[in-house]
C-alpha positions in Angstrom: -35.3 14.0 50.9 -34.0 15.3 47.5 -30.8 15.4 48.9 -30.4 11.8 50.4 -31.5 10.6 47.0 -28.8 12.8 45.0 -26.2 12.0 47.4 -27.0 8.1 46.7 -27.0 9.1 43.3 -23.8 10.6 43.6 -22.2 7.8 45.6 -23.5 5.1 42.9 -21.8 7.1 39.8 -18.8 7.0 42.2 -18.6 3.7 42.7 -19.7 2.4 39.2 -16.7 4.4 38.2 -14.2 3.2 40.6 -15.5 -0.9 39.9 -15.0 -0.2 36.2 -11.6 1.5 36.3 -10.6 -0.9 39.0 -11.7 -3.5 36.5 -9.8 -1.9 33.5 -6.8 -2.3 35.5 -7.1 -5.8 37.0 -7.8 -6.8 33.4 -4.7 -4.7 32.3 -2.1 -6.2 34.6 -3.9 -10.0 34.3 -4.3 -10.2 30.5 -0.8 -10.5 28.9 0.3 -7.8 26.7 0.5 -8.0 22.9 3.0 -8.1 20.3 1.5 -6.7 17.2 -1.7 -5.5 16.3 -2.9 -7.5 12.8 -6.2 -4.7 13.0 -3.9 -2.6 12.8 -0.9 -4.2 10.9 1.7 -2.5 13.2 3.5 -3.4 16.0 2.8 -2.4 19.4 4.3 -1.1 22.5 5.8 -3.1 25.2 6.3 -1.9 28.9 9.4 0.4 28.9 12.6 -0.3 30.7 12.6 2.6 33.3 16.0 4.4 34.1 16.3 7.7 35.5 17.9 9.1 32.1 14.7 8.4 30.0 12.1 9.7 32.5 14.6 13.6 33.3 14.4 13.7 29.2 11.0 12.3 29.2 10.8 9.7 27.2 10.1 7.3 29.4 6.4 8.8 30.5 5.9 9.3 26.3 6.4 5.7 25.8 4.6 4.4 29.7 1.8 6.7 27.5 1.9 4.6 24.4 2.3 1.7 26.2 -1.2 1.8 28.3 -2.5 3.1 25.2 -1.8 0.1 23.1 -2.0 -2.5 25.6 -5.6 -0.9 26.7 -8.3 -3.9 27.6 -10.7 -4.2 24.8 -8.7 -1.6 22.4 -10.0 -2.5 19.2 -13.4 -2.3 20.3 -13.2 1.0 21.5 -11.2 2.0 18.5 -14.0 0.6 16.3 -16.6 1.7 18.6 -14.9 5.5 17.8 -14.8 4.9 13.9 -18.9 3.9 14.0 -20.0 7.6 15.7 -17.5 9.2 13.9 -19.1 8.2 10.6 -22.7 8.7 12.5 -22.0 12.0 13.5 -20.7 12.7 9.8 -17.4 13.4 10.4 -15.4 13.5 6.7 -11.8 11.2 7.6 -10.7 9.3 10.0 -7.2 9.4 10.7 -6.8 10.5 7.0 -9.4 8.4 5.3 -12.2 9.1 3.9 -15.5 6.6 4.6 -17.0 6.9 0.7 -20.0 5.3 -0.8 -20.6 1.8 -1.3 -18.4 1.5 1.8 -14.9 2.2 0.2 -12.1 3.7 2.2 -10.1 6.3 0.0 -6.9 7.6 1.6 -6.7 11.8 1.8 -3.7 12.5 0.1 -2.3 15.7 1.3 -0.4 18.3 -1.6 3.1 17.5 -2.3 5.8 19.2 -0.9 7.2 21.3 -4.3 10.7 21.1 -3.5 10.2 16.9 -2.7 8.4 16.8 -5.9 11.0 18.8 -8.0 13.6 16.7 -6.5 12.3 13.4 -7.4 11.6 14.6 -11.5 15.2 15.7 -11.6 16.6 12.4 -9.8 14.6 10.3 -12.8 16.1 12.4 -15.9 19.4 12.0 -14.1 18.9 8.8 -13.6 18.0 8.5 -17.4 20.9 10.5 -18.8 23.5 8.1 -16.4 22.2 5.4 -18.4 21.9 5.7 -22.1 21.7 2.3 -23.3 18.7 2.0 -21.7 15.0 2.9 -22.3 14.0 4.7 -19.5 10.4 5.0 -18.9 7.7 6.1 -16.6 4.3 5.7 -16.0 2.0 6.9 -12.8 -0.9 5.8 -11.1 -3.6 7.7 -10.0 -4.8 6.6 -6.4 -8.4 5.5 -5.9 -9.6 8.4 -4.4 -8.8 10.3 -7.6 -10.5 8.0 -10.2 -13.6 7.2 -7.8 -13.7 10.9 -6.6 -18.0 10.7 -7.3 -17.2 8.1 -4.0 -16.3 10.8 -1.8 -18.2 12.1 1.0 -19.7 16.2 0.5 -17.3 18.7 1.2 -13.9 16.7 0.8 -11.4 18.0 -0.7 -9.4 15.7 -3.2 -6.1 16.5 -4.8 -6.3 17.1 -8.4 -4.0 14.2 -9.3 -4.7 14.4 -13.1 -3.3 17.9 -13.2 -0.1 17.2 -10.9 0.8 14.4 -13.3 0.7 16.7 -15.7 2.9 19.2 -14.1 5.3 16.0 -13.5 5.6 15.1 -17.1 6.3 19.0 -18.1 9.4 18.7 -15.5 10.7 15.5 -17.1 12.8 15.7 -20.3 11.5 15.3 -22.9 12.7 12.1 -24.4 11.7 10.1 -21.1 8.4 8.3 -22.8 5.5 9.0 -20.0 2.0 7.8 -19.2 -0.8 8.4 -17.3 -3.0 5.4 -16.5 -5.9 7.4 -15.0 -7.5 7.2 -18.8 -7.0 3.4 -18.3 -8.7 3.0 -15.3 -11.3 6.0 -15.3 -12.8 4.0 -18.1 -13.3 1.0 -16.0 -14.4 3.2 -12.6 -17.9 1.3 -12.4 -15.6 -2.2 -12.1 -13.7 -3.0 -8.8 -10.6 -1.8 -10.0 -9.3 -0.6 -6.4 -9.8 -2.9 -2.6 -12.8 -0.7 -1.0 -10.2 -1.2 2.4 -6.8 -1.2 1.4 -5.5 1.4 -1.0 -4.2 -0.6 -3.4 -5.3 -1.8 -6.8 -7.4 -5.2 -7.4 -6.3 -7.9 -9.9 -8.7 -6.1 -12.5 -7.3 -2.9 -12.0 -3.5 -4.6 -12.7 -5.2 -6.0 -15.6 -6.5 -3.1 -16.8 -2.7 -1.2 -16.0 -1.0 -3.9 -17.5 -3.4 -3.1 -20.7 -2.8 0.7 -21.1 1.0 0.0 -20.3 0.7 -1.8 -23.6 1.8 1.6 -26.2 4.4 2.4 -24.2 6.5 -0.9 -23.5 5.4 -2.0 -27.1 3.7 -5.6 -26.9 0.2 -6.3 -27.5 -1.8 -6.8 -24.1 -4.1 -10.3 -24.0 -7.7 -9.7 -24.0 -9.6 -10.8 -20.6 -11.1 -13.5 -21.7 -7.4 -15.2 -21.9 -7.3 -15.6 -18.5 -9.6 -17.9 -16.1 -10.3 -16.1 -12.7 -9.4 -17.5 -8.7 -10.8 -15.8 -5.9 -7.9 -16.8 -3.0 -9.1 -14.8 -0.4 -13.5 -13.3 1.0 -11.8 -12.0 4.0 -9.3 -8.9 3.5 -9.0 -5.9 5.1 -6.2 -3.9 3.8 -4.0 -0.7 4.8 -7.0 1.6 5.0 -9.2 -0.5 7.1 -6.0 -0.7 9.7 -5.9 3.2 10.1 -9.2 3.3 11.6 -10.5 0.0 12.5 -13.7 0.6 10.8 -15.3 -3.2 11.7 -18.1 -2.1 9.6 -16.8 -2.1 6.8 -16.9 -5.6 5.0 -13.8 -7.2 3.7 -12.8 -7.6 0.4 -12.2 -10.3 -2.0 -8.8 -11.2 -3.5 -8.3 -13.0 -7.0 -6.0 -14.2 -8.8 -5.7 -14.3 -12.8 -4.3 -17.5 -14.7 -3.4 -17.7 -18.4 -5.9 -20.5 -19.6 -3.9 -23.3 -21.1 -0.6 -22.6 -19.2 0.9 -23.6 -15.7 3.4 -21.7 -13.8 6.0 -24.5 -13.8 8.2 -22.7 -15.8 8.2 -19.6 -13.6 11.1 -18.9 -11.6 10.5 -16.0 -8.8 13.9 -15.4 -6.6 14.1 -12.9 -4.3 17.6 -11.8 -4.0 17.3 -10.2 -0.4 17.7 -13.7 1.3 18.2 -15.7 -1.5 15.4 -17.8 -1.8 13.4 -19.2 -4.8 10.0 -19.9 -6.1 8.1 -21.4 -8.8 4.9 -19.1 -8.8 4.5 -15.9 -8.2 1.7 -16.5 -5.4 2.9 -16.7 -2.2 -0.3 -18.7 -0.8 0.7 -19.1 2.8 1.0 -15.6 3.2 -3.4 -15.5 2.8 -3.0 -16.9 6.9 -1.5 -13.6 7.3 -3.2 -10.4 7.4 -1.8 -8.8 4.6 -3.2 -11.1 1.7 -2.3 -8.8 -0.8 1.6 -10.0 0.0 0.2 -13.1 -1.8 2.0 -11.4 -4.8 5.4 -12.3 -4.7 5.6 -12.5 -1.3 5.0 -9.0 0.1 7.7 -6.4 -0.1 11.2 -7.1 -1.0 14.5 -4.8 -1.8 15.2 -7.1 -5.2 13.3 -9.7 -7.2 14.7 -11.5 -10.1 11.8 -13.5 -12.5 12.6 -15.6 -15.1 9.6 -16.5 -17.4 10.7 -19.1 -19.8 8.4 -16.3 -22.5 10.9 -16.7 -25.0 10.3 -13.3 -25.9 14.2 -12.0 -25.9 13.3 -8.7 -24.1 14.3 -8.0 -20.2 12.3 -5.2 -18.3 14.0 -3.3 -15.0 11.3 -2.1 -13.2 11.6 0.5 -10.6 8.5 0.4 -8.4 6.1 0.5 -5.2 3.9 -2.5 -4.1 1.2 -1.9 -6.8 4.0 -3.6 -9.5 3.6 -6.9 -7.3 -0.3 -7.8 -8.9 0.9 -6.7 -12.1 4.1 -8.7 -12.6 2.4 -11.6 -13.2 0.5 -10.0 -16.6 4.0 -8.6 -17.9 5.7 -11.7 -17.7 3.9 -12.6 -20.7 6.0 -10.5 -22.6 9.3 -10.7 -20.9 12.4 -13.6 -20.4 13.1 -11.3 -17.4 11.8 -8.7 -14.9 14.0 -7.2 -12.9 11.8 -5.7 -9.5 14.1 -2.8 -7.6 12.4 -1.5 -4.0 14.2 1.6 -3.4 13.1 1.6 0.2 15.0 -1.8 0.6 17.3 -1.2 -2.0 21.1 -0.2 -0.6 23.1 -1.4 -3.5 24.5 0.2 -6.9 22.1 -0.4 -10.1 25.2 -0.5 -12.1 25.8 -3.3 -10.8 22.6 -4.8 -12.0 21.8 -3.4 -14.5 24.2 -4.1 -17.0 25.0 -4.4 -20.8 22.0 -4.5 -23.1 21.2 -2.6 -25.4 17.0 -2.8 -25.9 16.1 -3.3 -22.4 13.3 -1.1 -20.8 13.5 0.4 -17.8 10.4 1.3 -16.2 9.2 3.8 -13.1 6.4 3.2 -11.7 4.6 4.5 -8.7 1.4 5.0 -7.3 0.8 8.8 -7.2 0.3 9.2 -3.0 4.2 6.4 -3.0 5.4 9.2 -5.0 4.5 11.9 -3.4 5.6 10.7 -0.1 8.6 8.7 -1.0 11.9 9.7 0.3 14.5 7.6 -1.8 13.2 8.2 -5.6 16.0 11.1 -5.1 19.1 8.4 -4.7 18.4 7.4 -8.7 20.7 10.3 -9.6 23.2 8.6 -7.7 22.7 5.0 -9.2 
C-alpha cells in the first residue's frame, strides 16, 4: 500500500516537473526575445548564428548558454526572487554590493591594482609638466560606501579609501594642488548626499562638492539657500539596483537645483561628439529612460563644451567621470567656460583643445572606485 502511494507520489513530482519545464519552453520559443534589459541597464543576448567554426572552438554553446540565460521566461522575477533570500539568509553582497541600512546599496570596491595605481599618478604629473601654462589640479571623491561605512552590513570589509587618497597625493608632485572631498561630504553623512541605488552622488552631494571645491579653484561657493529645489524624478533605480535586481529596494528621488532669480537662457551646452546643442543643461527627455541621472547633460559624452554667459573671464578644463555631470551646473557660476573631457570616449589630442591661456584651470576629477578601475587616466602622459 505504501508503495502504490509513493509510486503515485513519485509519478506526480514527475509530471509536475515535465508540465512546468514543458511550460518554460513553450513560453521560451512563443514569447519573443528581448533587446535590452532596462532592470538591468545592459543589453542582452540574441540567438547565435550557428556555424561549425564557433561550436569546434566553443563559442557557440558559451553564447547558446547566455542566450537561454537572458532570454529565460520570467527572468527578472527569478533574479529578484534570488536577491530577497539572499538578503534573508544574510548573505553580505550580491554580485559586489552590499544591501546596507536604511536600504542603501553600496558598491564593494575591491584594492587597487599597485602598479594600475602607480601608473595613473605618474600619467597626471606628466600630464602636468607637458602643460605649464596651465593650472593643473585634482581632487577625488570618496565613494559612498566609504563615507556611509556605519551603513554597512557586520563583517564587511571596506576599503580604507581615506588612507589610499592619501598615498595618491604622496605619489603626485608636489606642486599639483590636491583635495580630498571626503571632509566635505563626511560632514553632511546624515543628508542624502549619495542615491541609496545607484552609486553616484545626489544633487546635494554635488552641492556640497561644488562647495569644498571652493579653496582650491578660488571662487566663493553660494550658500544653499541661493538655489530653489525641483524634484524631476520619484522613480530611479540606478547602477547598483541593476547589478542585483533587488525589487525591494525603493527608488530614489532625483532633483534638480536652480539659481533663484536666473533662467538658463543664456546657457549654451554643445556636445562636440555629434555636434549638437542645448540651452540647459537638463536633458529632460532622457527621465523616460531608465538612467535618469543622464538628465545631466545628457548622459555620457567623449567632449562637452558650456558656455555660461558668467562673465567671470576664467575657463575651467575638466577631466572627469559621470559624477562632474550634477556638478557642472554649480561651477558654471563661476566660469565663461567649462571644457568636459571623457577619456573613455575621448580619442583626440588635448593640445588641440586646450590651447593658449595662461590662468586657466585644469581640473581631475574622479570618483575613487572610476579611478581605481579606469584604464585610460594613463594616455594623459601622452596628451
Amino acid at each position: 500500500m505504501m508503495a502504490n502511494i509513493k509510486q503515485r507520489y513519485d509519478k506526480i513530482l514527475v509530471g509536475v516537473f515535465v508540465l512546468v519545464l514543458g511550460g518554460f519552453m513553450v513560453l521560451s520559443f512563443w514569447l519573443p526575445d528581448q533587446s535590452f534589459s532596462p532592470e538591468e541597464n545592459r543589453v542582452l543576448q540574441q540567438a547565435p548564428a550557428f556555424s561549425w567554426r564557433q561550436l569546434y572552438e566553443g563559442k557557440w554553446t558559451e553564447k547558446w548558454d547566455k542566450y537561454v540565460s537572458d532570454q529565460f521566461p520570467g527572468r527578472n522575477l527569478w533574479i529578484s526572487g534570488k536577491s530577497l533570500l539572499q538578503k534573508t539568509v544574510g548573505q553580505k553582497d550580491i554580485n559586489g554590493v552590499y544591501l546596507g541600512k536604511n536600504d542603501y546599496l553600496l558598491q564593494k570596491l575591491d584594492l587597487p591594482d599597485d602598479a594600475n595605481l602607480a601608473v595613473n599618478v605618474q600619467a597626471i604629473t606628466a600630464f602636468a609638466e607637458n602643460h605649464p601654462n596651465y593650472h593643473v589640479k585634482m581632487a577625488l571623491i570618496p565613494t559612498s560606501t566609504a563615507v556611509l561605512v556605519d551603513y554597512l552590513p557586520r563583517y564587511a570589509q571596506a576599503v580604507d579609501e581615506v588612507a589610499l587618497i592619501g598615498e595618491i597625493k604622496e605619489g603626485l608632485a608636489e606642486d599639483i594642488p590636491f583635495l580630498s572631498l571626503y571632509p566635505g561630504l563626511s560632514a553632511h553623512r546624515e543628508e542624502s548626499i549619495y542615491y541609496r541605488t545607484d552609486h553616484h552622488w545626489t544633487t546635494l552631494g554635488a552641492y556640497y562638492g561644488y562647495v569644498a571645491l571652493g579653496d582650491l579653484l578660488g571662487y566663493t561657493p553660494h550658500p544653499l539657500t541661493d538655489f530653489t529645489r525641483e524634484q524631476v524624478s520619484d522613480s530611479f533605480y540606478g547602477t547598483l539596483y541593476s547589478k542585483g535586481n533587488f525589487s525591494f529596494v525603493p527608488p530614489d528621488t532625483v532633483e534638480l537645483f536652480h539659481p533663484k532669480g536666473e533662467t538658463e537662457n543664456h546657457i549654451k551646452v554643445t556636445v562636440i561628439d555629434d555636434d549638437t546643442e542645448y540651452d540647459s543643461f537638463y536633458q529632460r527627455d532622457k527621465l523616460l529612460e531608465k538612467d535618469h541621472y543622464s538628465i545631466f547633460l545628457g548622459g555620457n559624452h567623449a567632449y562637452v563644451k558650456i558656455e555660461t554667459g558668467a562673465g567671470t573671464g576664467k575657463k575651467l578644463h575638466l577631466i572627469k567621470d559621470s559624477f562632474s555631470h550634477s556638478l557642472a551646473p554649480f561651477l558654471a557660476l563661476h566660469y565663461d567656460e567649462i571644457h568636459l573631457y571623457d577619456l573613455r570616449y575621448f580619442r583626440y589630442a588635448f593640445d588641440d583643445y586646450i590651447k593658449g591661456g595662461q590662468d586657466e584651470d585644469v581640473l581631475i576629477l574622479y570618483n575613487m572606485a572610476s579611478f581605481f578601475q579606469e584604464g585610460t587616466i594613463k594616455d594623459l602622459q601622452y596628451k
